[in-house]
C-alpha atoms as a printed R data frame, in Angstrom:
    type eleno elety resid chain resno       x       y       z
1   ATOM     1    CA   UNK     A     1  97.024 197.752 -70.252
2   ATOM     2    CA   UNK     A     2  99.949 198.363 -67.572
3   ATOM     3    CA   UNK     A     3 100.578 202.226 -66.392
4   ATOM     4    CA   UNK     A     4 102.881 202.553 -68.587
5   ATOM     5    CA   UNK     A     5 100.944 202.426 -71.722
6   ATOM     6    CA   UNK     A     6  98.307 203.815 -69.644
7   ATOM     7    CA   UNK     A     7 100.754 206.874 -69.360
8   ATOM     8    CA   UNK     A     8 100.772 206.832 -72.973
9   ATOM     9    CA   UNK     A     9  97.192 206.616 -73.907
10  ATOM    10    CA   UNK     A    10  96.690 209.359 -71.080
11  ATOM    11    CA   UNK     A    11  99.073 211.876 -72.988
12  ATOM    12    CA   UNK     A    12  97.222 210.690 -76.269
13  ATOM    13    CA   UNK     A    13  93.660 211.639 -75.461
14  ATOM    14    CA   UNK     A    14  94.953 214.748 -73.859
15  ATOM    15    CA   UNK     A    15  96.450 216.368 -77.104
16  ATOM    16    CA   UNK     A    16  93.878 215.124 -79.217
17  ATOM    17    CA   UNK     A    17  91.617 217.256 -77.974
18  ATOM    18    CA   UNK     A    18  88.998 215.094 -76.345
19  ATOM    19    CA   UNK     A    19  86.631 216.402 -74.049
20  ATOM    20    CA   UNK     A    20  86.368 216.474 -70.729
21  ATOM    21    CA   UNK     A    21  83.716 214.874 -68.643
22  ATOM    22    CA   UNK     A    22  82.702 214.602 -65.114
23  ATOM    23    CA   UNK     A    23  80.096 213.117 -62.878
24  ATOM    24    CA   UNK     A    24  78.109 213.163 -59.828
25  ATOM    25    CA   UNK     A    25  77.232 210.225 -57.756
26  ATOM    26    CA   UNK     A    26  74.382 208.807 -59.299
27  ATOM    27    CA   UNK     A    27  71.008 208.848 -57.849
28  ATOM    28    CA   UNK     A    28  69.351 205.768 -56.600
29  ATOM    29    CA   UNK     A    29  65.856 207.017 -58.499
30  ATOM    30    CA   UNK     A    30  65.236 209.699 -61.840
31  ATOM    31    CA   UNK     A    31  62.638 211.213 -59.291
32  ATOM    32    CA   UNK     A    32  65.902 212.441 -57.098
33  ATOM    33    CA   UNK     A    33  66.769 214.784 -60.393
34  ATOM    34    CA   UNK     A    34  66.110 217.915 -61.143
35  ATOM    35    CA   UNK     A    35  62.663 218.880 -62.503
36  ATOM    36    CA   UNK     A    36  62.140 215.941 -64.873
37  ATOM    37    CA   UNK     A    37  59.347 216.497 -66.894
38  ATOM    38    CA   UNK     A    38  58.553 213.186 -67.840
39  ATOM    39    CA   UNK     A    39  59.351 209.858 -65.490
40  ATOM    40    CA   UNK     A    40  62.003 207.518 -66.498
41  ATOM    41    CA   UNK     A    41  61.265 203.845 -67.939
42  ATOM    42    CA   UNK     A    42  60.462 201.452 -65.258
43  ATOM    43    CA   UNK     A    43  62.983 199.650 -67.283
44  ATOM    44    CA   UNK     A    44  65.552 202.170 -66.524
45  ATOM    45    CA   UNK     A    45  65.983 202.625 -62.889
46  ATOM    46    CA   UNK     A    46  68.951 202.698 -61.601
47  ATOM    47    CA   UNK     A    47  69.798 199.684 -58.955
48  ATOM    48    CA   UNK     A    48  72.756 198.724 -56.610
49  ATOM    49    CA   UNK     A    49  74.661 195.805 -58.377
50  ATOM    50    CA   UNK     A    50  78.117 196.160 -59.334
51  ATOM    51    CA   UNK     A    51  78.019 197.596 -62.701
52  ATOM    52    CA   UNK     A    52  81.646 196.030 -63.375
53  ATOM    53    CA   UNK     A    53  80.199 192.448 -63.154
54  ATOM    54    CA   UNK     A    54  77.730 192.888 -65.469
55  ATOM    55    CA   UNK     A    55  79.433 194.771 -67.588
56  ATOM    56    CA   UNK     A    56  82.152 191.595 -68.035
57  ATOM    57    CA   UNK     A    57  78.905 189.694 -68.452
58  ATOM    58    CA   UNK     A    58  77.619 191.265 -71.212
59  ATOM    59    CA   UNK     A    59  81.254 191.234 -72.961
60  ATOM    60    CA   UNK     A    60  81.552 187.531 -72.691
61  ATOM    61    CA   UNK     A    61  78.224 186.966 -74.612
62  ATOM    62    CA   UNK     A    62  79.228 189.895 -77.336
63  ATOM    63    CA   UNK     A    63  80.063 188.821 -80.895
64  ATOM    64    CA   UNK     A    64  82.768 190.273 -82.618
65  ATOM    65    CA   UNK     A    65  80.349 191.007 -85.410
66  ATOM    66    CA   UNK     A    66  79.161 194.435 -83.373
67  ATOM    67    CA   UNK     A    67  82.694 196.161 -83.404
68  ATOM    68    CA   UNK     A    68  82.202 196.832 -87.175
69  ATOM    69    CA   UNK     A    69  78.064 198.105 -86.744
70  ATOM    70    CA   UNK     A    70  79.432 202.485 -86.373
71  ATOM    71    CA   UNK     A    71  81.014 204.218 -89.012
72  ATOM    72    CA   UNK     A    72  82.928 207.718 -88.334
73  ATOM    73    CA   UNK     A    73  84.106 209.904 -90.619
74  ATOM    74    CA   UNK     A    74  84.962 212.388 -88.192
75  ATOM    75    CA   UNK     A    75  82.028 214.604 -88.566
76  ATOM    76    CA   UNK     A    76  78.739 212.111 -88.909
77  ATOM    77    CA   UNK     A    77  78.021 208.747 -87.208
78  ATOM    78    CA   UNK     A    78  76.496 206.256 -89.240
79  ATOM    79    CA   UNK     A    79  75.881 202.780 -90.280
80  ATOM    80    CA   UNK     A    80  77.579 201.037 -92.093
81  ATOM    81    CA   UNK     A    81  75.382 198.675 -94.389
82  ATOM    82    CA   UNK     A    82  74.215 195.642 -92.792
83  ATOM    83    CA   UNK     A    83  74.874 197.170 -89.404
84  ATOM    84    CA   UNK     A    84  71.254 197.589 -88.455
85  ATOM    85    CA   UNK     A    85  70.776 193.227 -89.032
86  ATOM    86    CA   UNK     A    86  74.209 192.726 -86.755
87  ATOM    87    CA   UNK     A    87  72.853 194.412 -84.041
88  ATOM    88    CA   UNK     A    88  69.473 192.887 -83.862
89  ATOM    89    CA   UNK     A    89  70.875 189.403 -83.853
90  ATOM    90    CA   UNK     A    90  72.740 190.886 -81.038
91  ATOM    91    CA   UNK     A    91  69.750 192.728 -79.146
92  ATOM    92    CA   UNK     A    92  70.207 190.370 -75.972
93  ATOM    93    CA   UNK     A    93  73.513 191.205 -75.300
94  ATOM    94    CA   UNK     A    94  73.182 194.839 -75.890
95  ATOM    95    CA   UNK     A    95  69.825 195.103 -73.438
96  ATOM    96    CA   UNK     A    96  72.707 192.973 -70.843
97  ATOM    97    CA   UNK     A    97  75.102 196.017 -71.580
98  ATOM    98    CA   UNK     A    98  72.326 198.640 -70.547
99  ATOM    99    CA   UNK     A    99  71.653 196.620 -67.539
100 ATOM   100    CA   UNK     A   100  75.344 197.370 -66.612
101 ATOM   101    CA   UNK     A   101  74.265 201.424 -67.213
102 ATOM   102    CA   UNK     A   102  71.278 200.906 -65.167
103 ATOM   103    CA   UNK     A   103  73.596 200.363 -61.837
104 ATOM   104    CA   UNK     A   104  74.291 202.562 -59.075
105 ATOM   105    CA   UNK     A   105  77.948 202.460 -59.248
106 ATOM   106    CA   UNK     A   106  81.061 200.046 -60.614
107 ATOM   107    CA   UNK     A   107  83.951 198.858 -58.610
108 ATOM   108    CA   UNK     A   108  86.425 197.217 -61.636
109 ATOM   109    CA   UNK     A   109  88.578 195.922 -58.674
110 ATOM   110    CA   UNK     A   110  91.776 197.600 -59.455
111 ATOM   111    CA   UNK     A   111  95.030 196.362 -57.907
112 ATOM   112    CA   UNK     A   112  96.373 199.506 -56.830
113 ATOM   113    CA   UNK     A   113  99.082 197.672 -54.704
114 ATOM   114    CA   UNK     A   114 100.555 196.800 -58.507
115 ATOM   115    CA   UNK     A   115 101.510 200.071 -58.955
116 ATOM   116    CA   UNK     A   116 102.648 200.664 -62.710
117 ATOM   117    CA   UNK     A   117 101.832 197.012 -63.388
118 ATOM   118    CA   UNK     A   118  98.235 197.246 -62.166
119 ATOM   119    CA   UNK     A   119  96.144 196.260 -65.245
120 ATOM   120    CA   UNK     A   120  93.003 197.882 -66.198
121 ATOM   121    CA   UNK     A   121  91.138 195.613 -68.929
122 ATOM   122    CA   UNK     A   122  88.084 197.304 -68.920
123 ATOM   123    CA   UNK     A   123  89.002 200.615 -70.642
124 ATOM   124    CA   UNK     A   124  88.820 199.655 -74.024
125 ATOM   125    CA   UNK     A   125  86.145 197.159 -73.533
126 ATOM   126    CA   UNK     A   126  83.897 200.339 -72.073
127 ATOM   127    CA   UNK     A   127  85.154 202.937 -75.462
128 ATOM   128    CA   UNK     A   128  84.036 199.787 -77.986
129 ATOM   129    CA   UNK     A   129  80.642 199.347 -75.800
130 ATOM   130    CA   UNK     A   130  79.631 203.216 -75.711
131 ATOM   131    CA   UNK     A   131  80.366 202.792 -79.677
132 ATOM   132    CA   UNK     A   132  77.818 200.066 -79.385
133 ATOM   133    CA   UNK     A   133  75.126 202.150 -77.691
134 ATOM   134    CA   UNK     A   134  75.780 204.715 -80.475
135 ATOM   135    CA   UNK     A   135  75.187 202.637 -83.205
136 ATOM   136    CA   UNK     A   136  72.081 200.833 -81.724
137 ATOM   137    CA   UNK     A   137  71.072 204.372 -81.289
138 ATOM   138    CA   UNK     A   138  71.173 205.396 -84.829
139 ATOM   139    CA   UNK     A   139  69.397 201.802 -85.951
140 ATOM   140    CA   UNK     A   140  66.611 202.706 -83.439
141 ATOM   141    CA   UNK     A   141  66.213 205.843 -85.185
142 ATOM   142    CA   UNK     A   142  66.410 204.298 -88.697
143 ATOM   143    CA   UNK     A   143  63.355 202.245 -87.529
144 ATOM   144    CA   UNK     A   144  61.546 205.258 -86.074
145 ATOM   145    CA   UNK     A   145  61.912 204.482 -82.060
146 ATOM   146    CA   UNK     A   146  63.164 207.378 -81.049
147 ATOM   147    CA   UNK     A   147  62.471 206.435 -76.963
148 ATOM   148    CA   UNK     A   148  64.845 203.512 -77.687
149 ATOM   149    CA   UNK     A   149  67.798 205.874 -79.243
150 ATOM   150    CA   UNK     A   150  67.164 208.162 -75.971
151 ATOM   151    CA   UNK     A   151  67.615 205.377 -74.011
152 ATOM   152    CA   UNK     A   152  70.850 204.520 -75.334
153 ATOM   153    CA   UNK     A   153  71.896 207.796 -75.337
154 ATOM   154    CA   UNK     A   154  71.316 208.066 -71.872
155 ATOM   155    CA   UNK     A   155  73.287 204.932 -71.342
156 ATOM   156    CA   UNK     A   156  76.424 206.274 -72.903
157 ATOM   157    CA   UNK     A   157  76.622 209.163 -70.017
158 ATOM   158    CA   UNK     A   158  75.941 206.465 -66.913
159 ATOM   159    CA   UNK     A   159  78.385 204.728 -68.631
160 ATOM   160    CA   UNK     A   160  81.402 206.986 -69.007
161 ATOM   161    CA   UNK     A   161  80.500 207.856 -65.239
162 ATOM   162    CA   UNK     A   162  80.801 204.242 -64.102
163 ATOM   163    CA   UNK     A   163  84.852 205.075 -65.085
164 ATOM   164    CA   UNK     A   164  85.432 208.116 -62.132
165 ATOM   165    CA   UNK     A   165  85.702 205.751 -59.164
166 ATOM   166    CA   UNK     A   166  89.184 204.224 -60.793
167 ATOM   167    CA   UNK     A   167  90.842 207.273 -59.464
168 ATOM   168    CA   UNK     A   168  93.420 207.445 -62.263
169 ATOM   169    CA   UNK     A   169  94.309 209.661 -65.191
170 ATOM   170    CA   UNK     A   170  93.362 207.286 -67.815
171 ATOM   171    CA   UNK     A   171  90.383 206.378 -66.601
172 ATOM   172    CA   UNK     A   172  89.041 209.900 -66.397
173 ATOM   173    CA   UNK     A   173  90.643 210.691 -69.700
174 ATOM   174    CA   UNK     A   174  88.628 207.616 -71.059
175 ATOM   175    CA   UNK     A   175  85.207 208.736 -69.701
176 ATOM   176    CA   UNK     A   176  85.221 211.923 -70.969
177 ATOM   177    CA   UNK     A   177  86.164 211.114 -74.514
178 ATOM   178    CA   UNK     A   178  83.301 208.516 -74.272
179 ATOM   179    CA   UNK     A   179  80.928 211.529 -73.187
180 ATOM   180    CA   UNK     A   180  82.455 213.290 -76.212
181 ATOM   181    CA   UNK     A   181  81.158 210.850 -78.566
182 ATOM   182    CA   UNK     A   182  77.585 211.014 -76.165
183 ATOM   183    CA   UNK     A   183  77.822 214.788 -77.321
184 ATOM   184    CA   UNK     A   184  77.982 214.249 -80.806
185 ATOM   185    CA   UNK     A   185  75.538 211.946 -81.316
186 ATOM   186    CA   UNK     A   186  73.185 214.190 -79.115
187 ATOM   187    CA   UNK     A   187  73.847 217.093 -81.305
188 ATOM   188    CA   UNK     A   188  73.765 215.240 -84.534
189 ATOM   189    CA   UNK     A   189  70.301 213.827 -83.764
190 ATOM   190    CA   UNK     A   190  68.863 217.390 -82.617
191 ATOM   191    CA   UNK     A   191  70.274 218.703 -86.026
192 ATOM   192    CA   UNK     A   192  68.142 216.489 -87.309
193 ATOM   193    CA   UNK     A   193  65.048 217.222 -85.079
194 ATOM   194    CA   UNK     A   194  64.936 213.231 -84.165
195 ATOM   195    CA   UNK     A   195  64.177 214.243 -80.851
196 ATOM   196    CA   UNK     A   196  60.940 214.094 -79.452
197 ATOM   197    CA   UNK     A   197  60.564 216.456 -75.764
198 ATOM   198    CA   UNK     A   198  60.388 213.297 -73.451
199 ATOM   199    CA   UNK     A   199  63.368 212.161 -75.543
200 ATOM   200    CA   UNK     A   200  65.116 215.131 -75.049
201 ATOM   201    CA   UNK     A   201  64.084 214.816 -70.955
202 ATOM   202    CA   UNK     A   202  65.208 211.335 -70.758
203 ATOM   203    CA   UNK     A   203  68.528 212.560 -72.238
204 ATOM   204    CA   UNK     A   204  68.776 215.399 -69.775
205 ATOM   205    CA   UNK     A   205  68.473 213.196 -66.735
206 ATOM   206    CA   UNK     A   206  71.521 211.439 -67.788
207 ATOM   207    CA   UNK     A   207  73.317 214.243 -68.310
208 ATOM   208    CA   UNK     A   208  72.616 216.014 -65.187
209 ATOM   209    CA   UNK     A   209  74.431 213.374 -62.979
210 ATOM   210    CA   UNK     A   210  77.794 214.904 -64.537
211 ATOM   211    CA   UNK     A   211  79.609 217.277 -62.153
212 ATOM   212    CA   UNK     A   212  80.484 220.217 -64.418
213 ATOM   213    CA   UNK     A   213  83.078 221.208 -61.125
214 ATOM   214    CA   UNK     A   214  84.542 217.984 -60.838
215 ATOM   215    CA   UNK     A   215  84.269 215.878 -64.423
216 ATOM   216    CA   UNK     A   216  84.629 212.281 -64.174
217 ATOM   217    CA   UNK     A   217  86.296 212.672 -60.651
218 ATOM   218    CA   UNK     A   218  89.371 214.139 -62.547
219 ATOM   219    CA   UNK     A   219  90.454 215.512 -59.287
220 ATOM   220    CA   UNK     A   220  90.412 211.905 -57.311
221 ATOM   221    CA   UNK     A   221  92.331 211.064 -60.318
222 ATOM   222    CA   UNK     A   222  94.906 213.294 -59.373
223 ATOM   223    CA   UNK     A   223  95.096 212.272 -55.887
224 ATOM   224    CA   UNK     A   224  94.788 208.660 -56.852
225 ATOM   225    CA   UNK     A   225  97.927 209.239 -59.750
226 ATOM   226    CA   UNK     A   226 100.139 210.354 -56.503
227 ATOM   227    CA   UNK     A   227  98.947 207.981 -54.029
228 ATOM   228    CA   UNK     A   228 100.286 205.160 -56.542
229 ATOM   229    CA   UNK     A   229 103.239 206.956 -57.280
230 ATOM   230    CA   UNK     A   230 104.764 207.650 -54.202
231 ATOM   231    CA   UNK     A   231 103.414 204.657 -52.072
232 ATOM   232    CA   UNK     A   232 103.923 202.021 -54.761
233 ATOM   233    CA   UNK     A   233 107.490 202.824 -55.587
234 ATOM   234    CA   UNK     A   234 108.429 203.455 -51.410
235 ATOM   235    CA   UNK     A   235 106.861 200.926 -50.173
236 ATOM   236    CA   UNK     A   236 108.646 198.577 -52.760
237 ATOM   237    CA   UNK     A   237 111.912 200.232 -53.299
238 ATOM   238    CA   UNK     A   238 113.867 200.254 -49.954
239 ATOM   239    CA   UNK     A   239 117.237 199.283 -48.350
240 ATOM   240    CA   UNK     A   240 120.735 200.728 -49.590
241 ATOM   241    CA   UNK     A   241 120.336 199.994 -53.434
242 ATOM   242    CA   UNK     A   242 116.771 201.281 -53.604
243 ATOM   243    CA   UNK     A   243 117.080 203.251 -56.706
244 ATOM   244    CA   UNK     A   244 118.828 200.675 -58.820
245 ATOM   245    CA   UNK     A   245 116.439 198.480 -58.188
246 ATOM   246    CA   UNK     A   246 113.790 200.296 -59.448
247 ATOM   247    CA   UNK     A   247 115.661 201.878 -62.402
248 ATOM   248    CA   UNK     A   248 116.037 197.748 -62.807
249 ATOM   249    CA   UNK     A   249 112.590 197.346 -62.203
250 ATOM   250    CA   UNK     A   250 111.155 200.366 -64.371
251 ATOM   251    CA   UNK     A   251 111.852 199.314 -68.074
252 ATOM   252    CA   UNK     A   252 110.528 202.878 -69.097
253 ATOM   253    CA   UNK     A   253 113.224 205.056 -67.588
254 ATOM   254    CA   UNK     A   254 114.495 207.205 -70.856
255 ATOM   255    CA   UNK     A   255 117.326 205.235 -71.544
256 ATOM   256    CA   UNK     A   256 118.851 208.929 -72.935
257 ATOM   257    CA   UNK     A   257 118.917 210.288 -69.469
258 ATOM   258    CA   UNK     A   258 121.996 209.093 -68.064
259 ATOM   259    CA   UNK     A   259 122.597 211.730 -65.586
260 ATOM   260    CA   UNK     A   260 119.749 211.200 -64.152
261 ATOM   261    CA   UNK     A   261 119.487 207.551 -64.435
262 ATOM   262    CA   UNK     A   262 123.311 207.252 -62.304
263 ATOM   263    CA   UNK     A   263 121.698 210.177 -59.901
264 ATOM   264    CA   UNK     A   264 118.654 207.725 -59.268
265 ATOM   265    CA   UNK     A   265 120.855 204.354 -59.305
266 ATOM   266    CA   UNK     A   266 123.565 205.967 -56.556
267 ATOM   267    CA   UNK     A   267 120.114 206.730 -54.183
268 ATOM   268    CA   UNK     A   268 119.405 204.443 -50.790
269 ATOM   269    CA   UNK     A   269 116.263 204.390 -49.704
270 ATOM   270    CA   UNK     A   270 115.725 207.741 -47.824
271 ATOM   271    CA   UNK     A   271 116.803 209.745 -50.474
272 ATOM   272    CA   UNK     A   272 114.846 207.692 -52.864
273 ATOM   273    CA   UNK     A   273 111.831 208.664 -50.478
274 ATOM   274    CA   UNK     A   274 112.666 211.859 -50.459
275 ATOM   275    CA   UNK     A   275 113.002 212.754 -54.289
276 ATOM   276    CA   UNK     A   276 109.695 210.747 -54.187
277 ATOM   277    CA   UNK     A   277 108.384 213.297 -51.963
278 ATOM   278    CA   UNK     A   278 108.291 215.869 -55.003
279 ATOM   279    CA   UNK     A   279 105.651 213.977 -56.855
280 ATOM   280    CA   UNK     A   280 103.444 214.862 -53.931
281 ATOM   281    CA   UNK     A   281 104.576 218.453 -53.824
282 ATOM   282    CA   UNK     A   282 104.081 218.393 -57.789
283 ATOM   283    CA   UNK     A   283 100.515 216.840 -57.776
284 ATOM   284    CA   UNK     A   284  99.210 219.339 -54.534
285 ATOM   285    CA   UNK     A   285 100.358 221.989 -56.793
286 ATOM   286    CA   UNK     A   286  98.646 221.565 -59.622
287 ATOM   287    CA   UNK     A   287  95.532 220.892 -57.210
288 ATOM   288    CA   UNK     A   288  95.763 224.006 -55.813
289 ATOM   289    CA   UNK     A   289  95.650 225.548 -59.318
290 ATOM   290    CA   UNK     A   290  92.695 223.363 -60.582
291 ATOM   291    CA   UNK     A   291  90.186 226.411 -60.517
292 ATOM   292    CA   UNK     A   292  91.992 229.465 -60.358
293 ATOM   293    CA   UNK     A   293  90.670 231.350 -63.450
294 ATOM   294    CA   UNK     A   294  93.901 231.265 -65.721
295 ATOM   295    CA   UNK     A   295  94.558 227.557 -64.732
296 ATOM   296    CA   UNK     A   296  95.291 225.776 -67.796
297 ATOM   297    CA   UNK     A   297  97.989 228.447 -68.337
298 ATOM   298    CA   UNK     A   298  99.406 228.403 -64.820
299 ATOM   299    CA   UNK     A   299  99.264 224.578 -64.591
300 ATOM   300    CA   UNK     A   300 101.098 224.333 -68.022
301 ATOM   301    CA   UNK     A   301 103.799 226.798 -66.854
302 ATOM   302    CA   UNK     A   302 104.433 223.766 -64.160
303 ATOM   303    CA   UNK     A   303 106.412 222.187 -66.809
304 ATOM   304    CA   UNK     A   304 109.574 224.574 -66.450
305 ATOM   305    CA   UNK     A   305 110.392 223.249 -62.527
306 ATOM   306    CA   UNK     A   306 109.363 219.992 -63.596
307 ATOM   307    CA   UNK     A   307 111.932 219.883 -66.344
308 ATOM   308    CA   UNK     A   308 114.525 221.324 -64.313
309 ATOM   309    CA   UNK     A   309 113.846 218.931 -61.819
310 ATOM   310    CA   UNK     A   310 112.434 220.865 -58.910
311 ATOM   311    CA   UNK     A   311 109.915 217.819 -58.151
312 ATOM   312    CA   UNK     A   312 112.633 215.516 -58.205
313 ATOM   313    CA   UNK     A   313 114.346 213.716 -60.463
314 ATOM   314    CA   UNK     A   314 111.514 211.040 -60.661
315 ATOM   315    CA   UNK     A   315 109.158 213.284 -61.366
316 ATOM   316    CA   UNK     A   316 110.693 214.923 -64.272
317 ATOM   317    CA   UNK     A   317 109.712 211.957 -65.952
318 ATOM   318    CA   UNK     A   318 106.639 210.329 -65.114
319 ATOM   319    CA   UNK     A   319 104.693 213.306 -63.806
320 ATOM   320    CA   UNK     A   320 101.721 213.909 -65.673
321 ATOM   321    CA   UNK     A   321 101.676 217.199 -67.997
322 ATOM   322    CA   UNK     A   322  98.053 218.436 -66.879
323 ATOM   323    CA   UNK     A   323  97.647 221.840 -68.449
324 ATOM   324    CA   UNK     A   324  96.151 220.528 -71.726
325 ATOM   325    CA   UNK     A   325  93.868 218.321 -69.200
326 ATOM   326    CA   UNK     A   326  92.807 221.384 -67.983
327 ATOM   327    CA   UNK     A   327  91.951 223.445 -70.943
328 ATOM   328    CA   UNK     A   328  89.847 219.897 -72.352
329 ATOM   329    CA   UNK     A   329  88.147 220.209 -69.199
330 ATOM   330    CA   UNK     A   330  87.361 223.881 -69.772
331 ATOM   331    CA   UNK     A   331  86.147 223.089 -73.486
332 ATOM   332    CA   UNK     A   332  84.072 220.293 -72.035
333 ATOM   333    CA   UNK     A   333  81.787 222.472 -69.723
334 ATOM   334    CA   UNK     A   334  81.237 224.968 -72.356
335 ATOM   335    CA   UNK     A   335  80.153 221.835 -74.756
336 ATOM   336    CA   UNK     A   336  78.333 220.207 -72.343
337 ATOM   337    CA   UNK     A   337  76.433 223.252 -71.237
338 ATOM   338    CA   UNK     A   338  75.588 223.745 -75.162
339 ATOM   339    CA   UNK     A   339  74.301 220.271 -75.475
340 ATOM   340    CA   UNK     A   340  71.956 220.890 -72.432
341 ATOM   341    CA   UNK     A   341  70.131 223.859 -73.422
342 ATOM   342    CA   UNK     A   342  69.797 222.572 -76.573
343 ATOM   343    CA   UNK     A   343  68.181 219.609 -75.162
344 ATOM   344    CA   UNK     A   344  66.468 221.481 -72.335
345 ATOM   345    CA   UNK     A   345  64.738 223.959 -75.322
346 ATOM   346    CA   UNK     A   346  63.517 220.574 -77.246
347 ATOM   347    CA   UNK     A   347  62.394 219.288 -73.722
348 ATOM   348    CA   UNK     A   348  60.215 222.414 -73.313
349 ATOM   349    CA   UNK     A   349  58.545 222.595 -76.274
């Protein structure tokens, strides 16, 4: 996945109306957390390997078999029938997967000095294995372990935090609709009163890692989204015919635009930098607006200077549209904040 389909994906998940998650650095021990009530598996412990590695582990020794064990319809997760066998036969590889959850932090390694190019495998690989954890979830419920389903469960939140050191758009996007589908299956199974109170605590701890104020590091994402931008395409795009190269170079430039795309073609390599220089001014801005109280609105109303091209030319198309970002990330806390009480009332009991 290159940035431009990244790009794509990014503005996908944003109007679908996936939540938004975020996360706080992750403790080296559950006794670090707040309050628990009951103390974590000795299994579950969190360590200092690089979660990336053994993540890529696990997916090398992962049948196919498990991508078909979770059935959606949109409003229950389920299993399919035979699921519950698939995943047994598989129960190695899954307990190498919550090894990977189990880890401090994850550094995927991303080439950030390939710009738009810079691939980023492990997206999809981590939505089909939080999938995974949710199905093995359910099966440990269907055969009454309901400290293995909280386990899992717990695994699906490290998990989707392991994504908020990328620093990119997608990557938040992608951990917090992989929290979303942590949500659901948490609510599902307290509808269902499937929950026992150490369950529910075990849960909890997970959950508290997330940053409510910051969710997934959305806002490093931000920073990260204009650090690529602006020192990937000066740093590579110089000399008198810096802007047709990268028009050359960019195979994405709206082939409609053709104002813009002579404006950009005719520019050396200062005024290249400059119009560049709007990106920044466009991402700071929309910073600054992260937590004012009306900021989805005000963030949204950026798009009127960015279509009349007040950020630059550049920017007008491949700035990122954040205000529905910010109103997921608004529904998020109020979801997540549900979830927890729910959990935290179960927990007390």
């Amino acid at each position: 996945m290159n940035v431009y389909q990244r790009s794509a994906l990014a503005c996908l998940i944003a109007l679908s109306g996936f939540t938004v998650v975020s996360q706080a650095s992750i403790e080296t021990s559950y006794a670090h957390l707040e309050t628990p009530r009951t103390q974590a598996p000795p299994s579950y412990q969190v360590t200092s390997h690089n979660a990336a590695l053994l993540y890529y582990r696990a997916w090398l020794d992962m049948s196919s078999d498990l991508s078909d064990t979770l059935a959606d319809d949109g409003e229950t997760l389920s299993l399919p029938v035979g699921a519950s066998e698939i995943l047994e036969a598989n129960a190695h590889s899954i307990e190498n997967l919550l090894r990977a959850t189990r880890q401090h932090n994850a550094d995927w390694d991303v080439e950030y000095e390939m710009g738009f190019d810079a691939l980023m495998p492990h997206l999809g690989k981590m939505r089909y294995s939080i999938k995974i954890f949710a199905a093995d979830a359910l099966r440990c419920i269907e055969q009454g372990d309901s400290d293995g389903a909280a386990e899992r469960i717990a695994a699906m939140y490290c998990a989707a935090g392991h994504l908020k050191n990328d620093h990119i758009l997608i990557s938040t996007l992608v951990g917090l609709s992989m929290t979303n589908l942590s949500n659901r299956l948490t609510e599902q199974l307290l509808d269902d009163q499937s929950l026992t109170p150490a369950n529910a605590e075990i849960i909890l701890v997970a959950m508290r890692k997330i940053d409510l104020s910051n969710p997934i590091g959305v806002r490093d994402a931000i920073r990260g989204e204009c650090d690529i931008t602006v020192n990937y395409f000066t740093k590579n795009f110089s000399g008198p015919d810096a802007g047709a190269k990268l028009i050359e170079a960019l195979q994405s430039w709206p082939q409609d635009q053709a104002e813009s795309t002579r404006a950009i073609s005719k520019m050396d390599g200062e005024e290249l930098r400059e119009d560049l220089s709007g990106a920044s001014r466009y991402y700071q801005d929309v910073l600054a607006l992260w937590d004012e109280p009306d900021a989805a609105t005000q963030i949204a109303a950026l798009v009127t200077p960015l279509e009349n091209e007040e950020y630059g030319i550049f920017t007008k198309f491949f700035g990122a549209a954040f205000g529905r970002a910010r109103q997921n990330v608004e529904a998020f806390v109020i979801s997540q904040t549900k979830t927890m009480a729910r959990l935290q009332t179960v927990a007390q009991e």
